[in-house]
N, C-alpha and C positions, 0 to 999 in steps of 0.2 A: 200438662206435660208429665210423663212418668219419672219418678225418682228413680237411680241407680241400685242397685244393689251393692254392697260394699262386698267385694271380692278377694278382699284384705286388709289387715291391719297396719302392712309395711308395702315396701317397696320393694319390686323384685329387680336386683342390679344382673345386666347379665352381656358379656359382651357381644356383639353383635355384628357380624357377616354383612357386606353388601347387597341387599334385598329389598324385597316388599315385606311386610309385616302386617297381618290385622290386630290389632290392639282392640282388646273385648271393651264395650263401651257400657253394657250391661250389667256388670259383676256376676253375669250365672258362669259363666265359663267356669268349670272343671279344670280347663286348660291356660289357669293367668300367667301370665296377662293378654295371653291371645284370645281371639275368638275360639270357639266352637260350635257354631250356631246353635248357642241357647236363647239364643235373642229372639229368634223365629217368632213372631205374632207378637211383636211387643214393636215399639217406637222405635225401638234402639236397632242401631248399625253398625257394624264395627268400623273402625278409621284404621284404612289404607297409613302406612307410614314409609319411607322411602331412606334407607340408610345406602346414605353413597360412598361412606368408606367405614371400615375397622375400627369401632370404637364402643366402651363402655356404657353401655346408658341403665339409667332407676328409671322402670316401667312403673306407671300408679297403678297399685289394687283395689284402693280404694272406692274409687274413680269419680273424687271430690278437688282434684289438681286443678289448677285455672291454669298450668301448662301440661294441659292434659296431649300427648300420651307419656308425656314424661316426671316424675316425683317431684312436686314441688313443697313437700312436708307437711301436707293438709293432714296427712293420717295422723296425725300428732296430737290434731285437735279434737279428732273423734274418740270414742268412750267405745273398748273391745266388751262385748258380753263376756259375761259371769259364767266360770266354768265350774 
């Protein structure tokens, strides 16, 4: 099974419209925490998300959350590269 690529170090809080949503499952996405089909030729698929009303949500960049598509403070526990 392919490991993630980390798409972030935090969490992108953003409020959020009545929709469908693809939440990148990858980390290449250019565009986090959505997809942008960089996932193409790899295992990963983005996940479908269904928000049915008006409300704030922490999307994971990371994409180490065990409530994954949503920040559950796993980036916390990972170590950002040395700039």
């Amino acid at each position: 099974m392919e490991t993630p690529q980390i798409g972030g170090y935090k969490s992108i809080r953003m409020e959020m419209e009545p929709g469908t949503y693809y939440w990148c499952s990858c980390g290449k996405s250019s565009n986090q925490p959505f997809c942008d089909g960089s996932h193409k030729g790899s295992s990963f698929s983005p996940m479908a998300v269904e928000i049915t009303e008006t409300k704030t949500v922490s999307w994971c960049t990371c994409k180490h959350s065990a409530n994954q598509p949503f920040c559950d403070g796993a980036h916390k526990q990972l170590t950002p590269p040395q700039e």
